[in-house]
C-alpha positions in Angstrom: -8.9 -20.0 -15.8 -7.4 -23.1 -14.1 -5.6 -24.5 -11.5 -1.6 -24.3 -12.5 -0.8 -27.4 -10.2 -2.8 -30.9 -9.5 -6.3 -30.4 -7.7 -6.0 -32.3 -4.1 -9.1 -30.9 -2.5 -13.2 -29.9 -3.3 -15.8 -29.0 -1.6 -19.1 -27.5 -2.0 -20.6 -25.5 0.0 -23.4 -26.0 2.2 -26.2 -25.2 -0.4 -24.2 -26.2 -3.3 -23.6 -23.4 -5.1 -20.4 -22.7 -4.5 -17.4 -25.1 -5.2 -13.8 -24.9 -3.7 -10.6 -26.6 -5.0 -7.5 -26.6 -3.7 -3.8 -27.4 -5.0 -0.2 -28.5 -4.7 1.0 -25.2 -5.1 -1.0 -24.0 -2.2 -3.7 -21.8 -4.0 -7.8 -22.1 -3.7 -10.2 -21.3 -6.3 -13.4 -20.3 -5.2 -15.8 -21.6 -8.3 -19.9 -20.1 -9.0 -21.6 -24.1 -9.5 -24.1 -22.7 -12.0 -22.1 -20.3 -13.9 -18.7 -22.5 -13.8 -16.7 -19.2 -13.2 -14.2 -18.4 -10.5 -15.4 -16.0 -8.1 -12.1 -15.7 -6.1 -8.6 -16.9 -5.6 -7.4 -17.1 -2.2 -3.3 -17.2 -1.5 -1.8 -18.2 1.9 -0.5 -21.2 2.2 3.1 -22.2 1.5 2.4 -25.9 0.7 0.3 -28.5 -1.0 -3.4 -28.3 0.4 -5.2 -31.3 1.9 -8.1 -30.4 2.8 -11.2 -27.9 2.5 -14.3 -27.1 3.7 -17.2 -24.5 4.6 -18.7 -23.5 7.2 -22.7 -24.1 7.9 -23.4 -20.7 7.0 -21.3 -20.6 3.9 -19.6 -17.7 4.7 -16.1 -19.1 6.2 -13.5 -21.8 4.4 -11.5 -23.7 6.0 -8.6 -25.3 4.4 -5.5 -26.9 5.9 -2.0 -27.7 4.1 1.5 -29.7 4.2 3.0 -26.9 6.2 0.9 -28.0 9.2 -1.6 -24.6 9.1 -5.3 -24.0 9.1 -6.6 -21.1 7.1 -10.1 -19.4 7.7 -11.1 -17.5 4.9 -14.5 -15.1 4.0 -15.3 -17.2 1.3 -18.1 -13.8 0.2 -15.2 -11.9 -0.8 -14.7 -11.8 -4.4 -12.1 -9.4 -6.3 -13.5 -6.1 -5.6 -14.5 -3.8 -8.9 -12.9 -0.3 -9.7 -14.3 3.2 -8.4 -13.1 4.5 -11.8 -10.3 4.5 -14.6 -8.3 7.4 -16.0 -7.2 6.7 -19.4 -4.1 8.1 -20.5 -3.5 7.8 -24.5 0.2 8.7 -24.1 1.2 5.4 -23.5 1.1 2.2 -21.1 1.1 3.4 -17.6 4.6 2.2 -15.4 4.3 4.4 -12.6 2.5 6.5 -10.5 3.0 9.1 -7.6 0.6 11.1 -5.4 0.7 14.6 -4.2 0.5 14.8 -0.7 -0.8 18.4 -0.4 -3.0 18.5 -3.6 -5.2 16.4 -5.1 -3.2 15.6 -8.1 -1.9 12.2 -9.5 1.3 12.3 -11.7 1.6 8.9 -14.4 4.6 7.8 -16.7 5.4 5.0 -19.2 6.4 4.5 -22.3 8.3 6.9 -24.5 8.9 8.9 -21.9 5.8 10.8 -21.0 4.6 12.0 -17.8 1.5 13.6 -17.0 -0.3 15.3 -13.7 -4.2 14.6 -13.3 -6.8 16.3 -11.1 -8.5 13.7 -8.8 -11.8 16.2 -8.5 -12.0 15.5 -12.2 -9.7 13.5 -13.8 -8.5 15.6 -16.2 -4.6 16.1 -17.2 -3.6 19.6 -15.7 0.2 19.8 -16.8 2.3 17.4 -18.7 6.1 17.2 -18.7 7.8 17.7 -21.9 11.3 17.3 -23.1 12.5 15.1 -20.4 13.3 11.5 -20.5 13.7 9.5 -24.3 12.5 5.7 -22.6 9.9 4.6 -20.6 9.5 6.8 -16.7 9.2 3.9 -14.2 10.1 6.0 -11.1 8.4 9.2 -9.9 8.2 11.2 -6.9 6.8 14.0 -5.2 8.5 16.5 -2.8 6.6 16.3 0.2 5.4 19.7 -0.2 3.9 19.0 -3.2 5.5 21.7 -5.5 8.2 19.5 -7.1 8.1 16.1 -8.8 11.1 14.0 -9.6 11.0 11.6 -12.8 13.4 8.7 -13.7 14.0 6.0 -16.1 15.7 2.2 -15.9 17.1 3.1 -19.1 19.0 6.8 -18.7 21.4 7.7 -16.0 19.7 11.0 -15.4 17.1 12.3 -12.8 15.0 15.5 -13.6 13.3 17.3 -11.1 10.8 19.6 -12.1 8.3 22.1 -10.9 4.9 21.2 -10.8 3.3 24.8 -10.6 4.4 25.5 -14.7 6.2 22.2 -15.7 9.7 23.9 -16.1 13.1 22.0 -14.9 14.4 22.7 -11.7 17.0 20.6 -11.7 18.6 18.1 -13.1 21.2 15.1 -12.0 24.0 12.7 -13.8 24.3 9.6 -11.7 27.1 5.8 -13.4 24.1 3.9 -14.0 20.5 3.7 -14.8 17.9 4.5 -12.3 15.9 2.1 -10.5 14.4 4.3 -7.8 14.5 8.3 -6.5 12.8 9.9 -3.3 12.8 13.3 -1.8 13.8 13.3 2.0 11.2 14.5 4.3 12.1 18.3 3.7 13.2 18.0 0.5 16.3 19.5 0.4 17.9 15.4 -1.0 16.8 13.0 -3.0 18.4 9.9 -3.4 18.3 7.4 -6.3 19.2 3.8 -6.5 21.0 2.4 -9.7 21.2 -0.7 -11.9 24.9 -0.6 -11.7 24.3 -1.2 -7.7 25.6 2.6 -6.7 23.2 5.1 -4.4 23.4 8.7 -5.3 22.3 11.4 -2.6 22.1 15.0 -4.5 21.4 18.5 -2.7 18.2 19.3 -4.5 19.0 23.3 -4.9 22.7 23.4 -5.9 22.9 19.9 -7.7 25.9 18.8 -5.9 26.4 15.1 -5.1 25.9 14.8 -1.1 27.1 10.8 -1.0 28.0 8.3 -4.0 28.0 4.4 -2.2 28.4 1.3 -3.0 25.4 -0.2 -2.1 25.1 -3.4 -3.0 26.0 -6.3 -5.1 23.4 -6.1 -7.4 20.7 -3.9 -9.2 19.2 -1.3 -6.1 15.2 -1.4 -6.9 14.2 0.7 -4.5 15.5 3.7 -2.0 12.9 5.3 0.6 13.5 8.1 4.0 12.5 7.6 6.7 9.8 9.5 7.7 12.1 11.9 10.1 14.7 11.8 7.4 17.3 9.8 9.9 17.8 6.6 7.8 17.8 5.3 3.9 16.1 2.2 3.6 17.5 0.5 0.0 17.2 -3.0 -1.0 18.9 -5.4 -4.3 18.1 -8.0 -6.1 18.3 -9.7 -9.9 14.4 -10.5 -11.3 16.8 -12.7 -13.9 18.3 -15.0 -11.1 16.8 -16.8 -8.3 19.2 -15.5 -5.9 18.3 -14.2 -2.7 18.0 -9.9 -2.5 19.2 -8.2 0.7 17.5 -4.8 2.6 19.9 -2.6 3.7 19.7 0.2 6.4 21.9 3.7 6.1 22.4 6.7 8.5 21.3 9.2 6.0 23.5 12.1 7.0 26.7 10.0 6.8 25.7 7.5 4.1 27.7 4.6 6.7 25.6 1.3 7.1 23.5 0.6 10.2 22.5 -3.2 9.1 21.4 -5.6 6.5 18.3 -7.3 6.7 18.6 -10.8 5.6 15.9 -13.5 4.8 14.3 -12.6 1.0 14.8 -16.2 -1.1 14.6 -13.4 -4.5 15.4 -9.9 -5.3 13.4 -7.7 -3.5 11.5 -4.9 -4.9 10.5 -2.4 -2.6 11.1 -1.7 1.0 8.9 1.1 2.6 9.1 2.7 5.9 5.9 2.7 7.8 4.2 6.4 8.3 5.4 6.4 12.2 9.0 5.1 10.9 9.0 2.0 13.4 8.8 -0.3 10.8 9.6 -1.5 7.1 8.1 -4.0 5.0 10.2 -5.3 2.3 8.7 -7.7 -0.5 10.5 -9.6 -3.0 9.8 -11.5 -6.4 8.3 -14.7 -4.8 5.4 -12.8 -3.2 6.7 -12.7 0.4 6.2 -9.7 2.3 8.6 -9.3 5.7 8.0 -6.5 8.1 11.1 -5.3 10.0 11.6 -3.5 13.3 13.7 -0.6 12.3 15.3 -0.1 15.9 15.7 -3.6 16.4 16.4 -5.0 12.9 14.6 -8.4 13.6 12.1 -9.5 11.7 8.2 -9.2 13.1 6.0 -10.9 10.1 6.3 -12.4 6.7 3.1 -12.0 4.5 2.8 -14.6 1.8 1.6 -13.8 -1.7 0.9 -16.6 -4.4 3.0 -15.0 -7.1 5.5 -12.5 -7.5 5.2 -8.8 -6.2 6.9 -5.2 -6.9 5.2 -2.5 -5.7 4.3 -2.1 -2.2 2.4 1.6 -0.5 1.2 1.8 3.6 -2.1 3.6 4.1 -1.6 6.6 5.6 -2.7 5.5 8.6 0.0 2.6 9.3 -2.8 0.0 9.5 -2.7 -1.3 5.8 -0.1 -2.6 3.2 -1.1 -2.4 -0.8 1.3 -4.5 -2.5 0.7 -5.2 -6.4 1.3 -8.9 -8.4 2.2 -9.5 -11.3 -0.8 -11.9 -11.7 -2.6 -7.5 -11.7 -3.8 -8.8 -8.3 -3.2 -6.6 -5.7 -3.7 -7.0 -2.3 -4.7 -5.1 0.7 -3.4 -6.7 3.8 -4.0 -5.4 7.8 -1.0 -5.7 9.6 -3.0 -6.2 13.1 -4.4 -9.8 11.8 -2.0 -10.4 8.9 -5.2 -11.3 6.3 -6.0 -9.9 3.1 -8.6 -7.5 3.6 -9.4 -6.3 -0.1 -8.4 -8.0 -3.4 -8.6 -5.7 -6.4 -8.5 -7.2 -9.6 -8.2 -6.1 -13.3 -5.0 -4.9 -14.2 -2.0 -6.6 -16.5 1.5 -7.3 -14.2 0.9 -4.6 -11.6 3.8 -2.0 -11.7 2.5 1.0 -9.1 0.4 1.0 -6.0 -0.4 4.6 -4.3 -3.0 5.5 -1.3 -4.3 8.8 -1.5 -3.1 11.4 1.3 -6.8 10.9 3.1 -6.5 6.5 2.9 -9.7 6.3 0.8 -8.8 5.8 -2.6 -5.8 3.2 -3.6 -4.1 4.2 -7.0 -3.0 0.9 -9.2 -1.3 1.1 -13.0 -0.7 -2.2 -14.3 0.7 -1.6 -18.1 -2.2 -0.8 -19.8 -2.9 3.2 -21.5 -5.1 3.9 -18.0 -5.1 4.0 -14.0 -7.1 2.3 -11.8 -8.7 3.8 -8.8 -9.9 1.6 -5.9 -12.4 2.5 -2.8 -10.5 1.6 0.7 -12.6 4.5 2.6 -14.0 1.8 4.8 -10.8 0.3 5.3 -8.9 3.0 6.6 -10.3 4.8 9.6 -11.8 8.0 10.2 -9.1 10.6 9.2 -10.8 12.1 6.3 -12.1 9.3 5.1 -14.5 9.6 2.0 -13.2 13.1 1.0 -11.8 11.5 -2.3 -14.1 8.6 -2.8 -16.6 11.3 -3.1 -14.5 13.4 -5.6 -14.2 10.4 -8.3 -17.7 9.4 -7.6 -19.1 13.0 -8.7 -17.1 13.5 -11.8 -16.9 10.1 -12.6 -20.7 10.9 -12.7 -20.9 14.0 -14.3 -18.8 12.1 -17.6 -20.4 12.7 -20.8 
């Protein structure tokens, strides 16, 4: 792998066995001198660099850019490697959703399948036949865990089903393809964004629609409660166009607007409510990240990526934001010092990023016949952290 842009900077590092370059598009490349292999790319800056160098002690880079910032970066801080992979045969892997109650893992992808696994053991328990023709890009758990909602970009329909025997629930017609669905909090709605720019809110039980809007202007990508079940949080864009996306707040009882959210440069992708509902980051197709103040509407941060981003999951905890590339970089950032803390590697354009309801295990699909499961236990505090590192360690062990 090269650099994609001209090289401005190098430097070696104290001992000289580790190179840095830097370029015009604002991305460093961290190189092993006796191997010639990259151990690292680091993403940050918004301009051309000009300059880089290490510390005495090797372990922090410094490199400064057009844009007028210095970076500081742990320059011993490679891509980290997986805890294990699932492999599903069905098909290549688009989505991904987590139970919060059990420790199950539904997938779906191509043709249409989806399947539930058991985190203790990674084997499929259930799969969910006779439902959508195309590829399953959305899916979502009730927050009780005992229903699962599937979705496809190309069918109009959403199909809830049960997850105790794999039977339909319930079933629902919206105008347009789906983009998105989520269940509300008590999961008595769920609510789906279109590509022909509508939002649908159905009653779960009867099947009735609740609210058919308008949304947008353009395809809605993604549709998420807030955690008290008060407000929809939607957001629009066209990946085909480089026109800016909008995030738009709802009052979800009435369905009327509470505010738009302005300052993506590209459609965004996914907009997420933070666990304690004070917040939602937003990320768009250029890689940036903004994190909103839901009472306030202004905007507190913007997290820059090096290439374009989709999915986006908060730890459980509120302190950490997964979002996935499309480079199959994907990125674990802490909000209190706005740094990437992990970098997990190793999967094709990233389409799904899920934490695990105890923080310690992030989930990532990237379009390949598998799942990727990533260790954050030491990332994400003490509330029951380790309980499901522990579980993929042992049966990941006890594989034939």
């Amino acid at each position: 792998m090269t650099h994609e842009a001209m090289v401005w900077s190098l430097a070696f590092s104290p001992r000289g066995s580790l190179l840095v370059s830097g370029d015009a598009n604002g991305t460093l490349r961290l190189w092993d001198v006796e191997s010639g292999r990259i151990t690292s790319s680091l993403e940050g800056h918004e301009d051309s660099i000009t300059s880089v160098s290490f510390a005495a002690d090797s372990k922090t880079l410094f490199s400064s850019s057009h844009e007028g910032v210095i970076n500081a970066w742990n320059s011993k801080q490679p891509p980290q490697s997986a805890l294990a992979t699932i492999g599903v045969a069905a098909g290549k892997v688009w989505a991904t959703a987590v139970s919060p109650k059990t420790s199950r893992v539904a997938v779906g992808g191509r043709g249409g399948f989806v399947r539930i696994l058991d985190l203790t053991t990674g084997r499929q328990v259930l799969e969910l036949e006779d439902g959508h023709p195309a590829t399953v890009d959305c899916l979502e758990f009730a927050h009780d865990g005992s229903l699962i909602a599937t979705g496809s970009w190309r069918s109009d329909e959403v199909i809830v089903w049960r997850v105790g025997d794999g039977s339909r629930h319930q079933s629902f017609k919206a105008d347009g393809n789906i983009r998105a669905i989520t269940f509300s909090p008590d999961g008595k709605r769920i609510a789906a964004g279109c590509e022909d720019q509508l939002l649908f809110v159905w009653d779960v039980e009867s099947g009735d629609v609740v609210k058919k809007v308008n949304a947008h202007s353009q395809p809605v990508y993604d549709v998420s409660f807030s955690p008290d079940g008060q407000t929809i949080a939607t957001c629009c864009g066209d990946w085909t166009e480089a026109k800016p996306g909008r995030v738009k707040l709802w009052k979800a009882e009435s369905m009327t607007e509470i505010a738009r959210l302005d300052g993506h440069e590209t459609a965004v992708r996914s907009a997420v409510f933070h666990p304690d509902g004070s917040r939602l980051a937003s990320v768009s197709e250029d890689g940036a990240i903004r994190i909103w103040d839901v009472e306030t509407q202004s905007e507190l941060a913007v997290l820059r990526n090096s290439t374009g981003a989709r999915p986006l999951d908060w730890s459980p905890d509120g302190k950490l934001l997964a979002v996935g590339l499309h480079d199959g970089t994907t990125n674990v950032w802490d909000l209190k010092t706005s740094s990437v803390v992990r970098r997990f590697g190793g999967l094709g354009d990233t389409f799904s990023v899920r934490f695990v309801p105890d923080g310690s295990v992030l989930i990532g699909a990237g379009g390949e016949k598998l799942i990727t499961l990533w260790d954050t236990a030491e990332l994400t505090g003490d509330s029951g952290v380790g309980r499901s590192v522990e579980s993929v360690r042992k049966w990941t062990k006890e594989k034939p």
